[in-house]
C-alpha positions in Angstrom: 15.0 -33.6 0.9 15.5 -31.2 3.9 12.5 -30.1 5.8 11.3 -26.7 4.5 11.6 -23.9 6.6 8.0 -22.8 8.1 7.2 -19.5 7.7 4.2 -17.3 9.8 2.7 -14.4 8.3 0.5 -12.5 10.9 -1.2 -9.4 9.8 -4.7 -7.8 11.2 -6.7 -9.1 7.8 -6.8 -9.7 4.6 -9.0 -7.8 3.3 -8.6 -4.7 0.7 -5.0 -2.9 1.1 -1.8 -2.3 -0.4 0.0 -4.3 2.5 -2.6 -7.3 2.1 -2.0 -7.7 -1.4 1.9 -7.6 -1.0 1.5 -10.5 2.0 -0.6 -12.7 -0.6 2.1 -12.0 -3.7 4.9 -13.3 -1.2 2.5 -16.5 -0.1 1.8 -17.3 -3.9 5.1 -16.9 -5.2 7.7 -18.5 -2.3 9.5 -21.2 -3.0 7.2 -24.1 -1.8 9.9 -26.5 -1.6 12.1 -24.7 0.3 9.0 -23.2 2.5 5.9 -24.0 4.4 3.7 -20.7 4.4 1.4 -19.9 6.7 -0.9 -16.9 7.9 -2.4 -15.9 11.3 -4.9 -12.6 11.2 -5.8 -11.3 14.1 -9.0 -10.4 13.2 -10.8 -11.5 10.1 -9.8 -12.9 6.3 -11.1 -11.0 4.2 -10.8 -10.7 0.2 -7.4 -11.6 -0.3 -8.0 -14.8 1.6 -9.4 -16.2 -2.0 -6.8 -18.3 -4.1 -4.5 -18.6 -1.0 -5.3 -21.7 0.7 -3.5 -23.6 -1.8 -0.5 -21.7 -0.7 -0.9 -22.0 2.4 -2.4 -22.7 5.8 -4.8 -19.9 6.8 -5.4 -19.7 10.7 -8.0 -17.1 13.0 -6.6 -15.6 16.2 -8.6 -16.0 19.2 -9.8 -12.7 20.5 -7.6 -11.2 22.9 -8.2 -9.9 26.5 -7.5 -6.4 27.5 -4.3 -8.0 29.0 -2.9 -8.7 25.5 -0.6 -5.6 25.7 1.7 -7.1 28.7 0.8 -10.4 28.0 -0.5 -11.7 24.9 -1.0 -15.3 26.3 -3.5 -16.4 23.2 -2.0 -15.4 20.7 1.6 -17.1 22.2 -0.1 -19.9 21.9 -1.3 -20.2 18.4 2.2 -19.4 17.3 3.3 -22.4 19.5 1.0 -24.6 17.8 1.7 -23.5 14.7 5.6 -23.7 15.5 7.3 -21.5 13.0 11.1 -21.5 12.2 10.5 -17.4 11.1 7.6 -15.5 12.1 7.1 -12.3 9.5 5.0 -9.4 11.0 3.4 -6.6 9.2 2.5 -3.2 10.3 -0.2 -2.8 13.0 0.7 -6.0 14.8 4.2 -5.6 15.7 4.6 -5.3 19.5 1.7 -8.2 20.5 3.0 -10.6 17.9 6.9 -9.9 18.5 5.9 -10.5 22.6 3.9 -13.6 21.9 6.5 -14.9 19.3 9.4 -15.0 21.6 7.3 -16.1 24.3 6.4 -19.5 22.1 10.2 -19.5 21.5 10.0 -18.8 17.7 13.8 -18.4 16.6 13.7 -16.1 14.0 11.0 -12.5 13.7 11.2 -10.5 11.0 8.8 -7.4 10.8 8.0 -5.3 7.7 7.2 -2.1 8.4 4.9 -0.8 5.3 4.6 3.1 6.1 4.7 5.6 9.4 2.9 9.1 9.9 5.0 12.0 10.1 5.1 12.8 12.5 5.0 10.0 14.5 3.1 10.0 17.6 5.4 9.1 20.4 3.6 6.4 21.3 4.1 4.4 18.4 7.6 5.2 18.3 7.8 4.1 22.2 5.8 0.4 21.5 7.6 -0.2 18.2 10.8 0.4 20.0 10.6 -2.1 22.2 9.1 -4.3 19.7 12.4 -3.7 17.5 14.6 -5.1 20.2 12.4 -8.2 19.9 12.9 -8.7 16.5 16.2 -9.9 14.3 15.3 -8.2 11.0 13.3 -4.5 10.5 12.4 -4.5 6.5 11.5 -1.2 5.5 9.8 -0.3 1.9 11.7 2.5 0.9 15.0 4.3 1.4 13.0 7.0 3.2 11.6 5.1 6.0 14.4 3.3 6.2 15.7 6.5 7.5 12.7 7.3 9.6 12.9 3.9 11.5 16.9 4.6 12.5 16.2 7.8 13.6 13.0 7.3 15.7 12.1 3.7 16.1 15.5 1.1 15.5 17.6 1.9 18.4 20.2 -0.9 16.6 20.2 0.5 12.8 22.1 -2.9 12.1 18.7 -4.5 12.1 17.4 -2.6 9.5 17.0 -4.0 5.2 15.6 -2.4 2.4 13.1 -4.7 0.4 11.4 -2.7 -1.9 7.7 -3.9 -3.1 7.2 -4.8 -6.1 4.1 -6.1 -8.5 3.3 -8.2 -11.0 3.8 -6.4 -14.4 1.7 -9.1 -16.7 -1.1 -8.8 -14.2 -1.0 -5.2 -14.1 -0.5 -3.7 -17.9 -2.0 -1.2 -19.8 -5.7 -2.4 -21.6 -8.0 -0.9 -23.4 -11.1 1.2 -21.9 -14.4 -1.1 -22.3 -16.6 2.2 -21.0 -18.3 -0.1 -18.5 -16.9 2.3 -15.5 -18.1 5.5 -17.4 -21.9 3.6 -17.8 -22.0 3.0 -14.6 -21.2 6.3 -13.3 -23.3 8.3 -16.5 -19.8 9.9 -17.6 -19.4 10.9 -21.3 -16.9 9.6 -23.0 -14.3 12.5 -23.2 -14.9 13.5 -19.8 -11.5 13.5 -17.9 -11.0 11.2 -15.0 -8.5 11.9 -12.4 -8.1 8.2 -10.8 -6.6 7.2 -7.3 -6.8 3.3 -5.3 -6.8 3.5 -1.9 -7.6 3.8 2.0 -9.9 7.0 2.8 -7.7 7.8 6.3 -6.4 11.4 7.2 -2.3 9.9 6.3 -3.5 9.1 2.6 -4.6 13.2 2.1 -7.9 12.9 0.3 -9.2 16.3 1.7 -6.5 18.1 0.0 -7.4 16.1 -2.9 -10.7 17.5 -3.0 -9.8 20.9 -2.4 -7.7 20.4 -5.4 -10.7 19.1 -7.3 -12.9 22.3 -6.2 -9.8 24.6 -8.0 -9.5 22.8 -10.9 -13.0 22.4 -12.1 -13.4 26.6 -10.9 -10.6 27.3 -13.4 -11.6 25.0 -16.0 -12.5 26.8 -19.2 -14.6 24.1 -21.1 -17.2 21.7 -20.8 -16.5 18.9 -19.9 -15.1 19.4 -16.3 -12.8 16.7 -14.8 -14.0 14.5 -12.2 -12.7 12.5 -9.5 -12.8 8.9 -8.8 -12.0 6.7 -5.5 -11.4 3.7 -5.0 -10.9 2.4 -1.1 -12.6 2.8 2.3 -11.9 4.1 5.9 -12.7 6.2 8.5 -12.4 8.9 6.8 -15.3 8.3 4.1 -18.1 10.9 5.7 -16.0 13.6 6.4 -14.8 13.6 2.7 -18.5 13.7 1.3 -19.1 16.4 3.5 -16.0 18.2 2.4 -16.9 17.6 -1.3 -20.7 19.0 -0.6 -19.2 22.1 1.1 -16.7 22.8 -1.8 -19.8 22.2 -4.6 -18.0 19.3 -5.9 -19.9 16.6 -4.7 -21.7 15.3 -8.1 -18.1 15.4 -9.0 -16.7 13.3 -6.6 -17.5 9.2 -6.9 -16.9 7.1 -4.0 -16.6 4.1 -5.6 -15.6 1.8 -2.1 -13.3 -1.2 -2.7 -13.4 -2.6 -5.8 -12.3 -5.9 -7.6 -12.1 -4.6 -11.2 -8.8 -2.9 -10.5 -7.8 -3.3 -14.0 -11.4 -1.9 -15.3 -10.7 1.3 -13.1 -7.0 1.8 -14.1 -8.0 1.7 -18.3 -10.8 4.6 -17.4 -8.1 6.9 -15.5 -6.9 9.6 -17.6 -4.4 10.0 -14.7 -3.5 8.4 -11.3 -2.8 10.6 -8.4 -2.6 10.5 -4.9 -1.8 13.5 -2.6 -0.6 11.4 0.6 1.2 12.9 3.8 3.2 10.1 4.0 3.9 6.8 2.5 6.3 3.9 2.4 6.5 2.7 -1.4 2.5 2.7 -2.2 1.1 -0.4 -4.4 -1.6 1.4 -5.9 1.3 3.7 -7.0 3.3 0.7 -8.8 0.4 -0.5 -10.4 -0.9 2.2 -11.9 2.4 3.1 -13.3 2.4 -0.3 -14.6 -1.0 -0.3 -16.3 0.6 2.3 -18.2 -0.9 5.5 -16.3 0.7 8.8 -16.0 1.0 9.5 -11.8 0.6 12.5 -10.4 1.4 12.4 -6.6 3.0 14.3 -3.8 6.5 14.2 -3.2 6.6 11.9 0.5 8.0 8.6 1.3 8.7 6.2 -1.4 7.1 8.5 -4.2 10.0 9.9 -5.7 11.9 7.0 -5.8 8.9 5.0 -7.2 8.8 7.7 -10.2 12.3 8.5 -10.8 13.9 11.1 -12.6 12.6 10.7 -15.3 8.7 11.8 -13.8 10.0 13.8 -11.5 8.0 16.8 -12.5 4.8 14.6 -12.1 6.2 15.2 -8.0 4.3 18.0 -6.3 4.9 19.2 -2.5 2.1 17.8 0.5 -0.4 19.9 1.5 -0.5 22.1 -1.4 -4.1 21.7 -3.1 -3.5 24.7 -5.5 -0.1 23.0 -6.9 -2.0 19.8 -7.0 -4.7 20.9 -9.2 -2.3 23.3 -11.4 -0.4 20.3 -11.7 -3.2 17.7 -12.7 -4.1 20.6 -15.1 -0.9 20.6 -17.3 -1.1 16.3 -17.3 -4.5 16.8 -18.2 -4.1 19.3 -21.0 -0.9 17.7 -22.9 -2.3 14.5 -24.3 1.0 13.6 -26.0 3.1 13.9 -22.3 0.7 12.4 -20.9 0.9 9.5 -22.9 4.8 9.3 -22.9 5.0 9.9 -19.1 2.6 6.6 -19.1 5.0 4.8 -21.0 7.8 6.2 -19.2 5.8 4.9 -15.6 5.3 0.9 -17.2 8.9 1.1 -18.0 10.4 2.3 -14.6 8.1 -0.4 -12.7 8.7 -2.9 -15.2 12.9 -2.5 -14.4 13.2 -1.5 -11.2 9.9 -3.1 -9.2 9.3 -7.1 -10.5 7.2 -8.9 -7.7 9.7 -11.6 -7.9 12.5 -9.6 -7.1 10.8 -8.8 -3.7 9.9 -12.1 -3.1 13.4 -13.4 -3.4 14.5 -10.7 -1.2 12.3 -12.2 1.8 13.1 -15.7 1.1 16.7 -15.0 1.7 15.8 -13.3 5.0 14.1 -16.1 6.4 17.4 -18.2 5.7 19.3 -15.9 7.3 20.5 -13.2 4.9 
């Protein structure tokens, strides 16, 4: 039998996040005869840690010096101890990882590149250049940033794949409600919940969001009002309670944090939404589509490839809070769309997005495809 290639995810954490959960679908599904998986955080485990040791080995950077940015000497060498044939970055810890990497002589880095702001600071676009040269194979998510990364980031386009992410259908299909989410917040049972999974930071758009919110519920002409429900956490947390107080939608707004029950939360939406400014092809997207949930969600990135043509309506433009709302507003007040357009979502993921699918895709880039 030959050896198995070794591969070396590095990512900051593991912890809640749409690019986490995609690294620990790729660890538990490789080929483990034809690979050795391994992963390197840079800063902590976290949740998606659980279940994946006996996939593969789990490993803690040392803390870094100051110095890390010309020369990452730590890091270099864990990676030489660990000696992998293909080390696999994801976003956030390109440049440091692609320096030490090739410093520790690893022969083959791949990066996957997850999602960029628009517009990119020049910064980023600067360090993740030079990183690029570094590395033999740029994945991008979506045809979109695909795009993005040629025209600001790649200076060799060559470089560039497509792997689209994909999820795990079985795991993520449409159940029945149990009511346990609307106990625990004290909500009726035919009050209306618009749903959306994911990080609370200025890129993801929750402020307009809320605005949204604040319209909807002024124009609503019955009792009872819709509400809003989040799932996630970040830095962006306390300004959005304050924005929800200052709009006199804050007992309508539930912060709910991160969350395990995924599945609980998806069978309680009446709708998914998300009102991003940009995005690469979103996870929470995919599997709320494939739990059977009608999306509503802005028309950036990945979105509108991730819905199709057949949803397209369900597409409204960034930064528009009044189009958002008048557009939760028709999903919300068609019951029999609704329900088709969810049917319509589980069937586009279910064709077009298997996890396997993706998973394959990397394997034969750490091979040499």
């Amino acid at each position: 039998m030959s050896r198995r290639t070794r591969v070396l995810h590095v990512i900051q954490n593991l912890n809640y996040g749409g690019m986490e959960r995609l690294l620990a679908d790729i660890v538990r599904r490789a080929d483990r005869e034809r690979f050795e998986s391994h992963v390197l955080v840079l800063q902590y485990l976290g949740r998606f840690a659980d279940g994946l040791r006996e996939h593969a080995e789990l490993h803690v950077a040392e803390p870094m010096s100051r110095w890390s940015m010309l020369w990452p000497a730590a890091l270099a060498r864990c990676i030489r101890e660990i000696a992998p044939d293909v080390v696999h970055t994801h976003s956030g810890v390109w440049y440091k990882t692609s320096l030490a990497a090739r410093r520790a002589g690893v022969p083959r880095l791949i990066h996957t590149e997850h999602g960029r702001q628009r517009p990119d600071p020049w910064q980023a676009r600067m360090v993740d250049g030079l990183a690029s040269r570094r590395t033999d194979i740029v994945v991008a998510v979506s045809d979109v940033l695909a795009r993005q990364l040629a025209d600001t980031v790649v200076r060799d386009a060559s470089r560039i794949r497509i792997v689209i992410n994909g999820v795990d259908t079985e795991q993520y299909r449409p159940r029945a409600e149990s009511g346990a989410l609307r106990c625990e917040l004290g909500l009726a049972a035919n009050v209306p919940i618009i749903g959306s999974i994911g990080r609370l930071e200025r890129i993801k758009g929750y402020d307009v969001m809320i605005e949204a919110l604040a319209r909807l519920r002024g124009e609503w002409p019955d009792a009872p009002a819709p509400v809003l429900v989040l799932c996630g956490e970040g830095s962006e947390r306390a300004r959005l309670e304050t924005l929800a107080r200052a709009r006199g939608v804050a007992e309508a707004v539930h912060f709910l944090g991160w969350r395990d029950d995924i599945h609980e939360l998806h069978a309680a939406f009446t709708l998914f939404t998300m009102s991003s400014r940009s995005e690469g092809t979103s996870v929470s997207l995919l599997e709320a589509m494939s739990a059977g949930l009608c999306p509503v969600v802005t028309d950036v990135g990945g979105n509108g490839a991730v819905v199709g043509e057949r949803l397209r309506h369900r597409l409204v433009p960034p930064e528009e809070p009044e189009l958002l709302a008048r557009a939760w507003c028709t999903a919300l007040r068609d019951l029999a769309r609704r329900r088709a357009d969810g049917c319509a979502a589980r069937a586009r993921v279910e064709q077009s997005f298997a996890v396997d699918t993706m998973v394959r895709a990397y394997e034969a880039l750490y091979v040499g495809g």
